[in-house]
C-alpha positions in Angstrom: 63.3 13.4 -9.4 66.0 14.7 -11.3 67.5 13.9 -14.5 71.2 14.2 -14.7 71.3 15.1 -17.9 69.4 18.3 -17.4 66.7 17.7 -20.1 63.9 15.5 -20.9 61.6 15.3 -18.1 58.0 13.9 -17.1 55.2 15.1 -18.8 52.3 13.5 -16.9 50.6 14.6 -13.3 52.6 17.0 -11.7 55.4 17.7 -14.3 56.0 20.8 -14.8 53.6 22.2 -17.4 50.8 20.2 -15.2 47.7 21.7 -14.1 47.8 20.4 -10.7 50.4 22.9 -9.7 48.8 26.0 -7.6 51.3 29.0 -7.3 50.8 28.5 -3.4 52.2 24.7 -3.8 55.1 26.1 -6.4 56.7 28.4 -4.3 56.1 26.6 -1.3 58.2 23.7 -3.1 60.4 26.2 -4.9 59.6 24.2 -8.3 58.8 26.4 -11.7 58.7 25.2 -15.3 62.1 25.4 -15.9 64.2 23.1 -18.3 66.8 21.8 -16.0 66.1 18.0 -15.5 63.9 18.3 -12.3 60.6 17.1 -11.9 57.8 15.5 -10.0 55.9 12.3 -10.4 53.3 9.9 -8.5 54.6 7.0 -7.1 52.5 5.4 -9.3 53.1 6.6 -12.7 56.5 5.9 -11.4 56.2 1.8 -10.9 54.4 2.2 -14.5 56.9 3.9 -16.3 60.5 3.4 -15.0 61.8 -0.2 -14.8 64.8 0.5 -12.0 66.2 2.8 -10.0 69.8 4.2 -9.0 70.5 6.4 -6.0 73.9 7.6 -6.7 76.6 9.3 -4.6 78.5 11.3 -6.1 81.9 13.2 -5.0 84.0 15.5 -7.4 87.0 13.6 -7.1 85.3 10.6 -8.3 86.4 8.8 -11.8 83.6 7.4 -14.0 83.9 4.9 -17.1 81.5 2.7 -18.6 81.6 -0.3 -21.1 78.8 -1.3 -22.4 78.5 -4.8 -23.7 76.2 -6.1 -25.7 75.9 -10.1 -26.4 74.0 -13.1 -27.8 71.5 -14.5 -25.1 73.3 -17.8 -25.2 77.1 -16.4 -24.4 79.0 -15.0 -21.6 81.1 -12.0 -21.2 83.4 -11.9 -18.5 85.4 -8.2 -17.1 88.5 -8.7 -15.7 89.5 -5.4 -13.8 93.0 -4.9 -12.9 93.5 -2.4 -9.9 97.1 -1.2 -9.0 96.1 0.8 -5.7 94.1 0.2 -2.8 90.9 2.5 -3.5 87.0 2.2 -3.4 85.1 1.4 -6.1 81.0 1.0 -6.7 79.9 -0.8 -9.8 76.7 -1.0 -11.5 75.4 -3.6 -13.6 72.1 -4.2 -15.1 70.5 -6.7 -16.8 67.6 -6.2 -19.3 64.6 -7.9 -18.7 63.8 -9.7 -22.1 59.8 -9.5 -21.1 60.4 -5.7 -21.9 61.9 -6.2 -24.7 
């Protein structure tokens, strides 16, 4: 996995610092303790630990902005997204689950 902000990563089985790495399996994988957002985890520490995933494709030319809203459980919030050329666009919503809260 890789984190896109290049720091912070896994701790558990198989991050980097993990005993479970041989040098054979390392450079076989071209992986090394290094701080730059990559690491490896079980599938199953995975489903433990991370509530959703994104797979993301990115291009350079691409143009990113967020808004984050934040609101009262019993109100809605409505986006209205005005668009003055024809263009592709991917959006991305989530919604929190309040049992993890």
């Amino acid at each position: 996995m890789r984190n896109p902000w290049g720091h912070t990563e896994w701790d558990g089985d198989w991050s980097d610092k993990s005993s479970k790495w041989t040098p054979k399996l390392r450079k076989r994988l071209d992986h090394y303790d290094k701080d730059d957002g990559e690491f490896f985890i079980k599938y199953e520490d995975y489903l433990e630990y991370y509530g959703n995933t994104t797979i993301t494709h990115y291009e350079p030319h691409y143009e990113y902005q967020c808004l984050q809203v934040k609101q009262a459980r019993s109100s809605y919030t409505f986006a209205e997204i005005d668009v003055d050329m024809e263009s592709h666009f991917y959006f991305y919503v989530q919604q929190n689950n309040p049992r993890l809260m």
